[in-house]
Residue frames relative to the residue before (quaternion, step in Angstrom):
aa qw qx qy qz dx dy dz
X 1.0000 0.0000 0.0000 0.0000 0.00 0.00 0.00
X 0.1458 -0.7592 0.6002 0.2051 3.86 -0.57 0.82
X 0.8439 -0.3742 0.1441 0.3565 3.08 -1.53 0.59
X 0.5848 0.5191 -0.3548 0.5126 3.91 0.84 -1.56
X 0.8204 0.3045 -0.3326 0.3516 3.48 0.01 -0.64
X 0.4436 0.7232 -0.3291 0.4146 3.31 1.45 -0.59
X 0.7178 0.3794 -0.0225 0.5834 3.84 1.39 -1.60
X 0.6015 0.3713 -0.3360 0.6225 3.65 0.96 0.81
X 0.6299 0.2580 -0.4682 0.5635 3.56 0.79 -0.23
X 0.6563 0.4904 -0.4693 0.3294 3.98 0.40 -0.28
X 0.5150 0.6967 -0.2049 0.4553 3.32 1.40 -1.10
X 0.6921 0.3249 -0.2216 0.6053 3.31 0.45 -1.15
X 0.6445 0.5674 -0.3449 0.3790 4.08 0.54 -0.42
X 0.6843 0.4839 -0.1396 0.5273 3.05 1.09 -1.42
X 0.6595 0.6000 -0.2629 0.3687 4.05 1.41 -0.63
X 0.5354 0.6054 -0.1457 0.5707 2.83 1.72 -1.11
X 0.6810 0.3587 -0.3342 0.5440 4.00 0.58 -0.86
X 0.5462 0.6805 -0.2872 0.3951 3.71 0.94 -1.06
X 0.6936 0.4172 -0.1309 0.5725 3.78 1.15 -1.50
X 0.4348 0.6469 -0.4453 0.4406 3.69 1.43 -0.37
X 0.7837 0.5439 -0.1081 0.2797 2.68 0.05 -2.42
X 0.5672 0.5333 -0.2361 0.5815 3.70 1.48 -0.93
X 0.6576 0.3890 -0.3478 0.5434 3.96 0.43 -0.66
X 0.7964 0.4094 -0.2683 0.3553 3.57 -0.09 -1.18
X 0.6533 0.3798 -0.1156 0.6447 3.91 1.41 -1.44
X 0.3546 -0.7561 0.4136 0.3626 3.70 0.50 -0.23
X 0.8372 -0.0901 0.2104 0.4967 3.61 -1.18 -0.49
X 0.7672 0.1751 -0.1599 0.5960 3.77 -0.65 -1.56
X 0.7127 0.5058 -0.4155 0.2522 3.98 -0.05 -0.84
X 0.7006 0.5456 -0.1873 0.4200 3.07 1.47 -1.22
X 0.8057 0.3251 -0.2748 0.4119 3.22 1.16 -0.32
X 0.5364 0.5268 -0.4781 0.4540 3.16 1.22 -0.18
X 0.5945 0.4354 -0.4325 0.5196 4.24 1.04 -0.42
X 0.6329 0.5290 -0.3988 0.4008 3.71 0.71 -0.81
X 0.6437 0.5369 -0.2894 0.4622 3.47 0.88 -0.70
X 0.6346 0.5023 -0.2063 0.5500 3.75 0.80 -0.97
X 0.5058 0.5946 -0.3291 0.5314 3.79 1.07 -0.74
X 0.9698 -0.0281 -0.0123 0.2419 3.34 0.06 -1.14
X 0.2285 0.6266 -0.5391 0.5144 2.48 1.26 1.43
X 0.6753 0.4463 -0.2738 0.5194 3.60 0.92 -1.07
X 0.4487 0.6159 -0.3535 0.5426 3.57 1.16 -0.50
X 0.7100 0.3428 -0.2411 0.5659 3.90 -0.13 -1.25
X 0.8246 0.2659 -0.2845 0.4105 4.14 -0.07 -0.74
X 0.3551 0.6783 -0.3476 0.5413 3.25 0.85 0.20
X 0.8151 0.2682 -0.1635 0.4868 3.48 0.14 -1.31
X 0.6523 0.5075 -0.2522 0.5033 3.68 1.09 -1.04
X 0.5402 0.6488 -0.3469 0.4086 3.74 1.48 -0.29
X 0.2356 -0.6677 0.6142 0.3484 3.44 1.73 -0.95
X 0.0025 -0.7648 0.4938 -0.4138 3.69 0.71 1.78
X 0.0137 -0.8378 0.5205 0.1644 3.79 0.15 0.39
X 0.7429 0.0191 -0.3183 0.5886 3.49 0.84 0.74
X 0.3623 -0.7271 0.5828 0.0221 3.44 -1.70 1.24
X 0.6042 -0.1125 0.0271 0.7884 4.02 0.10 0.60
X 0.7778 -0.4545 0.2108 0.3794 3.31 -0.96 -1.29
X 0.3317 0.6312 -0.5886 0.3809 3.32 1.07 1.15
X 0.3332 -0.6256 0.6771 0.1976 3.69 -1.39 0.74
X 0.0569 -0.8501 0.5151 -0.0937 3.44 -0.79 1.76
X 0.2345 0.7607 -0.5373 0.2785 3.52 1.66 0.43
X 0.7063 0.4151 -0.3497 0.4544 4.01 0.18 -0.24
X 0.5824 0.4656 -0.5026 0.4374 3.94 0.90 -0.57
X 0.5642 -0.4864 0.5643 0.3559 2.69 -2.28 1.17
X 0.7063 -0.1576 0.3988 0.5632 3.56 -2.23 -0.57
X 0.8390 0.4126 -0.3136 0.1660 3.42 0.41 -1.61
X 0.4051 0.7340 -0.3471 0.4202 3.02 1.64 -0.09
X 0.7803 0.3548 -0.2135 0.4686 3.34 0.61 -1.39
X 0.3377 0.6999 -0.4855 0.4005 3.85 1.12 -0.29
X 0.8230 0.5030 -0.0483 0.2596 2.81 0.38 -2.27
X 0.6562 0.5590 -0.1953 0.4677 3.34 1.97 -0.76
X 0.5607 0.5581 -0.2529 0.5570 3.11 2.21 -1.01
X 0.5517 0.6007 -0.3959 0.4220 3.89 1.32 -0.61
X 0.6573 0.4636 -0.3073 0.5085 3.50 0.88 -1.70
X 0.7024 0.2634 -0.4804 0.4543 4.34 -0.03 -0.38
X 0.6362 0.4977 -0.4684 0.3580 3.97 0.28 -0.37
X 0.5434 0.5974 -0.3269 0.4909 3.81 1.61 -0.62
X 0.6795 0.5258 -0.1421 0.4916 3.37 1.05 -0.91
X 0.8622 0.1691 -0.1872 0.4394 3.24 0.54 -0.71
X 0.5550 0.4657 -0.4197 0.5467 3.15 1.21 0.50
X 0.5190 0.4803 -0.4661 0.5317 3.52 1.24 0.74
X 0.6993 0.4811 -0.3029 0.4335 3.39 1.00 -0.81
X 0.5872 0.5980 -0.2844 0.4654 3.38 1.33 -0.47
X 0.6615 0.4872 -0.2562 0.5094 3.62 1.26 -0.58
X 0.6378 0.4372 -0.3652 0.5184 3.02 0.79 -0.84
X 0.7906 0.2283 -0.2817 0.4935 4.13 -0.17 -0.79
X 0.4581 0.5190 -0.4639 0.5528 3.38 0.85 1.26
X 0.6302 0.4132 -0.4344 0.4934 3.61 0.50 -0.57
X 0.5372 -0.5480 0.5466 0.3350 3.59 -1.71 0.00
X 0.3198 -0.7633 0.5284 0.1896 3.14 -1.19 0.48
């Protein structure tokens, strides 16, 4: 699996908990924790962290963790657009 595809399956993982976290915590709660998530999510991994939420990442390369720090900046810079746009 090469990286791009590597950051779209996290991306799409990490979108999917993200839309959770909104349904269950609602709107403003959900995103203001969803937002705080992944940031800590992205530095974490780039920290050389051997476990991220709950995935054990002590074997990923740098490029690995880059790629994990790409997929939460993909994510939350979707979530950031979106509760930026008017409604």
């Amino acid at each position: 699996m090469d990286h791009s595809d590597f950051v779209e399956l996290v991306a799409r993982d990490l979108t999917l908990s993200v839309s959770q976290m909104l349904v269950e915590m609602g709107s403003e709660d959900g995103q203001r924790f969803a937002k705080k998530a992944l940031v800590k999510f992205a530095t974490q991994a780039l920290s050389g962290a051997p476990q991220v939420g709950g995935m054990n990442i002590s074997t990923f390369t740098d490029g690995e963790r880059h790629a994990l720090a790409r997929a939460s900046a993909l994510v939350l810079a979707t979530l950031q657009a979106d509760t930026s746009r008017p409604q």
